[in-house]
Structures are given as C-alpha cells and as structure tokens.
C-alpha positions, 0 to 999 in steps of 0.5 A: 454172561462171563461165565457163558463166553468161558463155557463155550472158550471149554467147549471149544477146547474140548470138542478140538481136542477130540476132533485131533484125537479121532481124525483118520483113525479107522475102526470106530463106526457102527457095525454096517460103516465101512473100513477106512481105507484113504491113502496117507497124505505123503502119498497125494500129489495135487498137481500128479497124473494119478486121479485123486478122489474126494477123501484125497483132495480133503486130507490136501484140505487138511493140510493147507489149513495146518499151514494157514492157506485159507484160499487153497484150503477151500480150493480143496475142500470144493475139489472134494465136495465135486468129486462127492457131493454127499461128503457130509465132513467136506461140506463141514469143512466148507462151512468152517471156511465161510465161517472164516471169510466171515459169512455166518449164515452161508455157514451155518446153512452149509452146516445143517446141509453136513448134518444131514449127509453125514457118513460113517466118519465120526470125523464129521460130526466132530467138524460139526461139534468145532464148528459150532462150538465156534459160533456159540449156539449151544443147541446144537452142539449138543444135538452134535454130541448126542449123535456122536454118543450114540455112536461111539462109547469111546466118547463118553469120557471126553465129552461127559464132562461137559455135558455136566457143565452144561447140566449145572449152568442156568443158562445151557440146562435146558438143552441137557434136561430134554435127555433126562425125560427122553433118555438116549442109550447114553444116558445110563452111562451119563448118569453113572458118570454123575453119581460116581464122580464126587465132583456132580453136585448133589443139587445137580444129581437130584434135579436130573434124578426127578426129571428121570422119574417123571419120564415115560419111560421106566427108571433103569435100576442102575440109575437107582442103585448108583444114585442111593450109592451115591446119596449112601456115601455122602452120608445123606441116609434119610434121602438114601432110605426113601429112595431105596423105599420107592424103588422097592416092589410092590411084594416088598412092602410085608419084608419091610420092618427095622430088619428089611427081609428078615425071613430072606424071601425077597429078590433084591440084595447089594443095593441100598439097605437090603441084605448084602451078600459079598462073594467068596470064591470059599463061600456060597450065600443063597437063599433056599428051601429046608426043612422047618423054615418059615415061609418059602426060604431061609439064608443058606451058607456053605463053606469051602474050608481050603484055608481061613476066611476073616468072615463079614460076608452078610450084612445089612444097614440100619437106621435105628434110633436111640434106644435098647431093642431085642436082635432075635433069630433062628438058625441050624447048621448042616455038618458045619465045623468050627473052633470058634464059631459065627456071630451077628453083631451091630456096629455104629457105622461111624466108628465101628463100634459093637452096640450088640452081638449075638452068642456064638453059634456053632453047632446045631442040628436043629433050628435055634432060637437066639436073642441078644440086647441092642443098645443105640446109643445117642451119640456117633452112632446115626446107622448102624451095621449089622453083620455076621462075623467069625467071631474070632480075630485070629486067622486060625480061628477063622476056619469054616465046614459045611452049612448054616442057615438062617430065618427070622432075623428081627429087631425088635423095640422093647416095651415102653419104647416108641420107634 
C-alpha cells in the first residue's frame, strides 16, 4: 500500500509538471485542431466594458488559483463554462474545484462530462490527467494518458516513465497489460523506450514481449528487433537466438545452419544473428547475381578507393560450442586491387580473441575455394564473431579497387564432433 500512495504522490508530480509545461502553448494539435489565438492575461480586465469570452474568463480562472482564491476561481471557471458549455477544460477545471470543496462525487461526474467534450486543447486532458492523479484512481488516468499519446508524440518522454512504473508494480499492471494485447500507435515507440533504457527490467521486458505475441495483431518488426538488441546486449545469447529464430520466415528455415545464409539468398540483415552489412559512404555491400554462383546470389562488395578504409564492414554472431570446426567459402574478385588484401576471421566476442582466420584473399578471377581451421576454445570464449577484415592494421595498407564476391560461406564440425 506505501509503495501505491508513493506511486501516485510520482504521478501526481509528473502529470503537474507537464501540465505547466503545455498550458497555452499553441501549435500542438492534431492536424484538423485550430490555432490557439486567447489573448495574454495582461490583457483581460474582469470588471472592463470589452466582452471577455469563455477562453478569457478561464485564463482569470487560472489566475485566481495561482493566488489561492478558491471562491473567485470558481466564479470564474462557471463565467467560462456559461459562455461555452461544450468547454471540455472549463468543465475540468470545475471538477478540480469541487474537488477542493470536498465534494468527490460531484467531481468525478464533472470529470467524465470534461472527457467527454474535450477540445483540441491537450490542456484538457492534462486537467483531467491532475485531476485524477488527485483522487488516486489509476484507471483512469491512464485512459488520460492514452489519449494524450495518441495525440502528441512530444509526451512520450515525460510520460513513458511512468507508465513503465505502473507496468513493474503488481498492483497498477493490469491497467498497462490491456495495450500490449491491443497496441495503440504509441506502443511501438512505448516499447522502444523499454528496451533501449537499461533501467526496464528484463522480467518486465519479457512479460510485456509475451503479451505482444499473443495479441491479434501482428508483432511490429521493430518491437523484435529492439528486444533481441536488447536481450544481445544483456548478454542473454540463448533467449537472444530463440527469439531471433521465431521471428525468422518461414523460407528461412533452409538458410539456417552454424553459419545463417551462408549462400546470402535471404531478405534480413542487421538484426540479431543474420549477416550484418555497416554502411560506408567508400563502400557498396548487396547481394546480387554473377556468373558461377550457387543458387540465385552471392555477396557483392565494391570499393570507392578515395582514401583508406579499416574494413569490418560484414559480419555475423555466432554460438559455436567447444570444438574444432572447418570455415570453408568461395570468392572471385572483379578488378579488385590490394597491397595486402581481405580476411575472415572469428574472434571470441568477450575479448577479441582471433580462434581462426582465413588466407588472405586477394586477387582472383575465378571463383576460389578457401578453407581455415576454427578452434573454440572452452574458456571466455561463449559466441563468437565472424567478420571480414583488411587484413593489415596500417592504414596504408588498408586501400581497396574494384569487387569481390562471396558464396557458400560455411562452418562445418569436423569428424567425431557432436554439435
């Protein structure tokens, strides 16, 4: 119950301090909303012959609750409400104020009249969101807040926060749950919040995962890939893998092996353990037809040679276990020009340790044929890189013309070994 009363005393806090930060800024509606055109404060006089209209008698409103007039606020707010009834954030500023004279449930029937002639003011529902961060009742604030992230993405950030206490506490979840089976448009950038802050918790992080998979509507692929990125940097490799897996086509499945698409015939790259391909404005990696390839493509890389290039451009995680294996692949070169040429090799991730590497290619007309030894060891060494590299360290060395390709990049376990 403490940790109840001290969540709402955060929520309290933090819907006040964005209702100060939004209050008669104009410019932050939806498309079809108008321009906010209410006359400065300094220029309303209450008692003066020019007519004052509803927006006028609310910004007086305002004012006389900054000063702590409770009785001339709410002469105020009713002037506003009788010059336009359908005034959503009059109504909620009347609702606050019965809520002051310590009539609750005239309040809260004011409150859901307000929600329901809400304007174009995000104002409003930020009257709404204080008023019932006031009261307590979760529910609807957060039906508040929903709105509020429907309408203006320049909420996110002070609101998200919250919102992921209230995933994390047992006793508001299941106001938050409800999104995740039935994502709003915000949910996406909700969920990208989650994974990329270190402070969600991977219990939390799953949970809401699992929700997303069982709702009818299909799992956004950047929900996946920012929660494998995230599950990749925790270190959680096997959770990583399997998710990474799933969310694989179903044509996937005859690329998958030690080495995923070894042939480069797949769509996906940059996500998980599929091939990574780092862009370089002196580079062009794609996959693409050519003469003697299997299958429908192979790996095409062609270099703008203008200056040096410290090349680890192409590269894919591994999970091999303990144990010696074979890296075997082909590869040809269209006019390619090097002093010291390309190499793959397999580093442990945890220290960078190089457990194999390739020879070093060069130049090759035709399609080669090129084998090297991996050796995994068991210690510091749980996945591994693979990656092709300049195979020099000096920069002047490091200077590359023309193509080259690559097909059937494999690793294989060698005799007696049982992967």
């Amino acid at each position: 119950m403490t940790t109840l009363f001290r969540q709402s005393g955060l929520v309290l806090f933090a819907v006040l301090a964005l209702y100060l930060s939004i209050s008669y800024r104009s410019g932050h509606v939806g498309p079809d909303d108008f321009i906010d055109t209410r006359r400065l404060i300094i220029d309303i006089d209450p008692n003066g012959w020019t007519q004052l209209d509803s927006d006028d008698w609310f910004q007086l409103a305002e004012q006389a609750q900054e000063s702590g007039n409770l009785d001339l606020d709410q002469t105020y707010t009713l002037k506003a409400l009788a010059n336009n009834l359908s005034s959503g954030r009059a109504m909620a500023k009347l609702a606050d104020i019965r809520l002051q004279q310590g009539n609750q449930t005239q309040a809260e029937q004011l409150a859901n009249l307000a929600a329901k002639l809400a304007t174009a003011h995000d104002e409003t529902y930020l009257l709404l969101a204080l008023f019932w961060a006031k009261t307590g009742k979760h529910a609807e604030i957060v039906k508040v807040w929903n709105m509020l992230l429907m309408r203006d993405a320049s909420l996110h950030s002070g609101l998200f926060p919250h919102l992921r206490a209230m995933a994390g506490n047992p006793s508001t979840a299941t106001l938050i749950e409800p999104f995740a089976n039935n994502p709003p448009k915000w949910w996406g950038a909700f969920f990208n919040y989650l994974a990329t802050d270190p402070q969600t918790s991977a219990v939390l992080l799953k949970h809401l995962y699992t929700l997303r998979l069982g709702s009818s509507l299909p799992l956004g692929e950047g929900e996946m890939t920012q929660y494998i990125n995230r599950l990749v940097k925790d270190k959680r490799w096997t959770d990583a893998y399997a998710v990474w897996q799933t969310s694989l086509p179903q044509e996937a499945a005859a690329y998958k092996g030690l080495i995923y698409d070894g042939g480069f015939e797949g769509e996906w790259h940059n996500t998980g353990f599929d091939w990574f391909f780092t862009r370089h404005k002196q580079l062009k990696i794609q996959p693409d037809l050519t003469f003697g390839m299997d299958g429908h493509r192979a790996l095409k890389i062609n270099f703008n040679p203008s200056k040096h290039i410290k090349f680890q451009h192409v590269w894919q995680r591994l999970l091999l276990k303990p144990a010696t294996y074979e890296l075997s692949l082909r590869f040809r070169t269209d006019h390619f020009r090097t002093t010291k040429g390309l190499q793959w090799r397999v580093r442990c991730s945890e220290d960078d340790r190089v457990v194999a590497e390739s020879p070093v290619l060069q130049e090759s007309n035709n399609w080669s044929i090129f084998t090297a030894p991996v050796e995994v060891p068991s210690v510091n060494c749980e996945t591994q890189v693979l990656r092709l590299e300049a195979a020099s360290p000096y920069p002047h060395d490091q200077v590359f013309k023309g193509d080259i390709w690559f097909d059937d990049i494999q690793i294989t376990p060698l005799a007696n070994h049982d992967n």
